[in-house]
N, C-alpha and C positions, 0 to 999 in steps of 0.2 A: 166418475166410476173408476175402478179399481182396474189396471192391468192383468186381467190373470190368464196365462198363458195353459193350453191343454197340451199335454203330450201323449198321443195313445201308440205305443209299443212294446211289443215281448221281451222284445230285450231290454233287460237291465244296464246291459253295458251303455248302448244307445243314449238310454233315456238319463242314466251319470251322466255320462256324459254332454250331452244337451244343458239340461239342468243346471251342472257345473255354470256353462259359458253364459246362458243367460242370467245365471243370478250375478257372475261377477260382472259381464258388462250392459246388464241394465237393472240390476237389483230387484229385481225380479225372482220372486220364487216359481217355479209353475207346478203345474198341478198335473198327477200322472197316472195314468189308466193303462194296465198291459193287455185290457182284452176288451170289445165290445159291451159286453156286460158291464163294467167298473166303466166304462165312458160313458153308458146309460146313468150308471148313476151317481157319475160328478157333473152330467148336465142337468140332471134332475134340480140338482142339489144348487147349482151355478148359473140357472137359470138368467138368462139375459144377463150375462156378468163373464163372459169368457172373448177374450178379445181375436185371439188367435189359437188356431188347433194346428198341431203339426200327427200327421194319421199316417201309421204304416200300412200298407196296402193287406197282408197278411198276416192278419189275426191267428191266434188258435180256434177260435168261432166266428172269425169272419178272413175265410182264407183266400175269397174272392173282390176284393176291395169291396166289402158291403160296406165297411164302416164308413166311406165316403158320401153312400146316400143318407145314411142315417142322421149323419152331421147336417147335412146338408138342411136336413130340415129346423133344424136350429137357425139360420139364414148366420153363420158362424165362418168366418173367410180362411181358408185351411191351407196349407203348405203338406202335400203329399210329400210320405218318408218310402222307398222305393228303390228295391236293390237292381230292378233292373232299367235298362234308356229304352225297350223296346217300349213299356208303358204310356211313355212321354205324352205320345201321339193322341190318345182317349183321356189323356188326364186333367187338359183343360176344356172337356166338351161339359164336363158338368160345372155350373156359374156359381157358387162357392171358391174353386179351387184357385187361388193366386199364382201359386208356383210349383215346382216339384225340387225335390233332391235326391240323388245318386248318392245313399247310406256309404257303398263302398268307397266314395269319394273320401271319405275318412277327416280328418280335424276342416279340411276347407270344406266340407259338405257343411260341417256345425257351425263354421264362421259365415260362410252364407245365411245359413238359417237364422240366426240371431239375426244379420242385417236387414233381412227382410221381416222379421216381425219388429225390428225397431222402427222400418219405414213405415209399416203398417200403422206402427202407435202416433208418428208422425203427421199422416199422413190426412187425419183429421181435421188438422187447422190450415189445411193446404186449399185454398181452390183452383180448379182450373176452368179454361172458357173452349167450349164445344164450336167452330163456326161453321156450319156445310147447311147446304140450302136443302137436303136430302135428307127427310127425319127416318127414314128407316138407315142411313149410316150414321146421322148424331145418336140418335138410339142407340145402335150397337158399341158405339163407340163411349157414350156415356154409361152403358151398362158396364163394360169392361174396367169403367177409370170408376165407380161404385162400388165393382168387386175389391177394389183397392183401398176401400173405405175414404175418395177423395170427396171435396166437396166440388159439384159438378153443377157449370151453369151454360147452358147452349143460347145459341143465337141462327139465324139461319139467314143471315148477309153481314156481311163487312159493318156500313152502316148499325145496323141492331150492335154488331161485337162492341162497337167503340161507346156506346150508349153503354154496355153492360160493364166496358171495364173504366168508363169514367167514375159509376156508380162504386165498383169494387175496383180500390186501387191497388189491392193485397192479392190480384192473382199471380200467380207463379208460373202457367204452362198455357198456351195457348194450341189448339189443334186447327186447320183451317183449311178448306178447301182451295182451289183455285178460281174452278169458275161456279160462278155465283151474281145474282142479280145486284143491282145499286152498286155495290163494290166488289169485287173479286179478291180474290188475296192477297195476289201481289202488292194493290195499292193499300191492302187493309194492313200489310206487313211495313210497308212505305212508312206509314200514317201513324202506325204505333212506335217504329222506332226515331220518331221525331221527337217522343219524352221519355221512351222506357230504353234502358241497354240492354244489350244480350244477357248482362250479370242480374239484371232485375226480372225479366222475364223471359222464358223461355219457348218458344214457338219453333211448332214442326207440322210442318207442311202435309196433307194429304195427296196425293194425288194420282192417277189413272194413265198422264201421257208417259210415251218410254223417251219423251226427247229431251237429252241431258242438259241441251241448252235454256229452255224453262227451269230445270233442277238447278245449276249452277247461274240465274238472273235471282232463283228464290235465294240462295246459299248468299246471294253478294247483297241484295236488300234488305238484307236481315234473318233468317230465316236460319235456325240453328240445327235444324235437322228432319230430313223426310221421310215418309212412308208411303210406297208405291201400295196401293188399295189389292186386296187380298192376300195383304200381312196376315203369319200368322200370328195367335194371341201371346204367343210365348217371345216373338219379336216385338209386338209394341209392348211389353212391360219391360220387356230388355232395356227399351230404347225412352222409353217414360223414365227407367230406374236412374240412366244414364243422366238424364234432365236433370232430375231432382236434385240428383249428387252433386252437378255440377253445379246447379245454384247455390246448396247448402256450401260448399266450398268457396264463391266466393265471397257469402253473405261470412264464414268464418275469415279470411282474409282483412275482409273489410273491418269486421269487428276485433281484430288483432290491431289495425292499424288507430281507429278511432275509438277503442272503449279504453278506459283505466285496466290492468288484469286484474288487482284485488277488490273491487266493488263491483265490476261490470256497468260502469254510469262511462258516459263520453269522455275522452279527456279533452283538456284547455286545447289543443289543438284543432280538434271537432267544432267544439264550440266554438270558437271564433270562423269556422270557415262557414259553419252552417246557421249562425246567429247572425253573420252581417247578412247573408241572405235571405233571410227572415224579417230581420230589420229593417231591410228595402223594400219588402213584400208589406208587411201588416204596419198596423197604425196603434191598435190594441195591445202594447208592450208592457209589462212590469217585470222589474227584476230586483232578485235578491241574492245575500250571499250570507251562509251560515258557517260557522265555525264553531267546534268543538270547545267548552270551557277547562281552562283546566288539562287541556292533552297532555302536557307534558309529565303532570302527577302520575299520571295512569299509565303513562309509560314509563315511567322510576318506582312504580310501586309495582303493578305487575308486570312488566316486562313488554318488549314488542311485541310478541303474538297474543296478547291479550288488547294490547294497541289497535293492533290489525283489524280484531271481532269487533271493536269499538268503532271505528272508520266502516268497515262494511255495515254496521246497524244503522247510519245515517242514511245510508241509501235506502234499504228496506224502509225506515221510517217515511221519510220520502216520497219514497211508492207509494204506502197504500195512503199516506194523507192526500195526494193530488188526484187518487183514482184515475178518472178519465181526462182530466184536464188535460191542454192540449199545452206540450211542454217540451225544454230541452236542458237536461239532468246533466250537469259536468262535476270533474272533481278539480279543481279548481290547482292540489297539491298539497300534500299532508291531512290535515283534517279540515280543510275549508273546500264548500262544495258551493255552486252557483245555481240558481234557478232561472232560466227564463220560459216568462207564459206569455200566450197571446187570447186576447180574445174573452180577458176574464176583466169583471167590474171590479173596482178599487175597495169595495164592501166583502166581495169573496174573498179576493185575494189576501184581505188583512185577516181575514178569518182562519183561512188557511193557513198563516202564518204562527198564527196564536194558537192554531190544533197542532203544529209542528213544535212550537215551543214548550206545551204543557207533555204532549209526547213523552219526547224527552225527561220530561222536569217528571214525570210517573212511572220512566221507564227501567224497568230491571235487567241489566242480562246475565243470565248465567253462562260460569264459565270452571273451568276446573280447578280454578282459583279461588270459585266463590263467587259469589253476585258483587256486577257491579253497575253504580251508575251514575249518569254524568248530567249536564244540561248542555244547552248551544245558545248563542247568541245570535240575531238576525237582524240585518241591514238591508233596505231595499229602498228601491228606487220606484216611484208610485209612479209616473208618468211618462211616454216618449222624450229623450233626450235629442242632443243633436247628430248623437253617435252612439252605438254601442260600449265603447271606451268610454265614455261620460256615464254612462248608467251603469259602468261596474264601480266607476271612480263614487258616484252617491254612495252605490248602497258600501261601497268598503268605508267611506266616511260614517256612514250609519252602524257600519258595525263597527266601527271604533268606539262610537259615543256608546253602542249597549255594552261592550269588555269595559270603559271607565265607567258605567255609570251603575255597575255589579254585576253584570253577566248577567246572562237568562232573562233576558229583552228583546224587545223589539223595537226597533231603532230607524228612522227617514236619514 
């Protein structure tokens, strides 16, 4: 579905403004009503297709924040626009409403606003895990991390949590009580930080006692941040924001250190740290290694940054040949890139190989040079070696023999 962003406010100035900031940093047009009426009818019109509302409390015909109920009934997650901070306090009692902003806050109120509808669009492939043995506070607590459009999974003991996040290895934030039957938190926070680090998931503690020395045993066990029970809503999305942020920061660190910057695939570095540990793990190994035919042409005829779009089309190629395959993408340095799979039969994998080869061999890309297109050669190694360094050394012999043997082969 399509991001489309609503902006309902009288002012013009405002709403340039707004406008301006989300389309340059999220390319984003949005969509803009300056009165009750005209929001009636671009949701008429946008019907389940508006991701985020940003609503000024004072309409010219709705000069009592009606336009908040009105929305509301679209079930549309809305960011209140609000000149004043006495509002604050009633503006998150209706379950729509994510956050508010202070208009007279001026360009940092707009740079807010963008961040929070970016976390919003985000915040969909996110999940997090709910654990209190108390379903009227997983409730409330789930309801408020929904308002956020998270994807939300509760548990109600320690025990159940580790069950749900063996199954989902992808969650992000953990919520957790302290005490609780079968396992309590502390040991459930013990227990998960024996595979996941702080940088991989984030976990914040619930809890009721005021005694500091529980707060700082959770703080030392792993535990990245607490909420003393009758937080208000405006403090746990503070404190959720904070989370998120902080993962996404070091998930960007990490992928500065370990991806290529021009393809976004792993670099030789990655791969070898994270393939010999693979390599010791699984039995079901195949590897390959492709190289561009030809790069050098393409770089003396149209120049490097036509080189460049040439080298990134291998990975997109890539991509959507292996789908879901369970794999580790490197760029190996210049135009040679590596594959290792695990887990895949010797009849797939050569198939795969041949849909990657023909790819290429039919592929056009345009460029403001003109279309252009290349093939690649491919070398692999069919079987576990004795080493990962032996299984790159076949498939580089294999792809010697397909460069002598014409290029645009497939080569043992």
């Amino acid at each position: 579905m399509k991001n489309n962003i609503l902006i309902v406010d009288d002012s013009k100035t405002i709403c340039n403004a707004l406008k301006s900031r989300i389309l340059n940093q999220l390319n984003i047009e949005p969509i803009i009503a300056h009165s009750l009426k005209e929001c009636a009818q671009v949701l008429l019109k946008y019907k389940g297709k508006i991701e985020v509302a940003l609503l000024d409390l004072g309409l010219p015909d709705a000069k009592n924040g009606e336009i908040v109920e009105f929305v509301t009934k679209f079930d549309i997650p809305s960011i209140v626009l609000t000149s004043s901070q006495e509002d604050r306090d009633n503006i998150f009692q209706n379950k729509s409403i994510i956050d508010y902003v202070i208009k007279d806050d001026g360009s940092f109120a707009y740079d807010y606003t963008v961040g929070i509808i970016k976390r919003i669009i985000k915040n969909k492939d996110i999940k997090v895990l709910v654990v209190d043995d108390s379903k009227t506070v997983s409730l409330m607590i789930s309801n408020l991390l929904k308002r956020y459009q998270l994807n939300v999974l509760v548990a109600f003991d320690g025990v159940e949590a580790l069950k749900i996040l063996k199954e989902n290895k992808d969650i992000s934030v953990i919520y957790t009580d302290y005490n609780m039957p079968n396992m309590d938190g502390l040991e459930l926070i013990k227990t998960i930080r024996k595979d996941y680090t702080k940088d991989e998931i984030s976990i914040i503690t619930i809890t009721d006692s005021k005694d500091m020395n529980l707060v700082s045993r959770f703080l030392k066990f792993g535990s990245n941040d607490f909420l003393y029970k009758g937080f208000s809503n405006e403090e746990f999305y503070a404190r959720l924001n904070s989370a998120l942020e902080t993962l996404e920061l070091f998930t960007d660190i990490k992928d500065t250190a370990n991806k290529d910057f021009l393809t976004g695939a792993y670099n030789r570095r990655y791969f070898f740290t994270k393939g010999i540990e693979r390599f010791n793990e699984e039995e079901n190994i195949k590897l390959c290694m492709i190289d561009i035919d030809m790069f050098k042409l393409i770089n003396d005829t149209y120049g490097h940054d036509i080189g460049d779009i040439a080298i990134k089309e291998v990975i997109s190629v890539i991509n959507r040949c292996l789908e879901d395959l369970d794999a580790i993408v490197a760029r190996f340095g210049g135009e040679e890139f590596c594959i290792m799979l695990f887990n895949i039969q010797s009849k797939e994998f050569l198939l795969m190989l041949e849909k990657i080869r023909k790819t290429f061999e039919n592929n056009i890309i345009k460029t403001i040079q003109g279309d252009i297109s290349y093939t690649v050669s491919i070398g692999y190694a069919l079987n576990k070696l004795k080493s990962l360094d032996k299984m790159i050394l076949a498939s580089d012999e294999g792809l010697y023999k397909a460069k002598n043997s014409g290029r645009n082969q497939i080569r043992a």
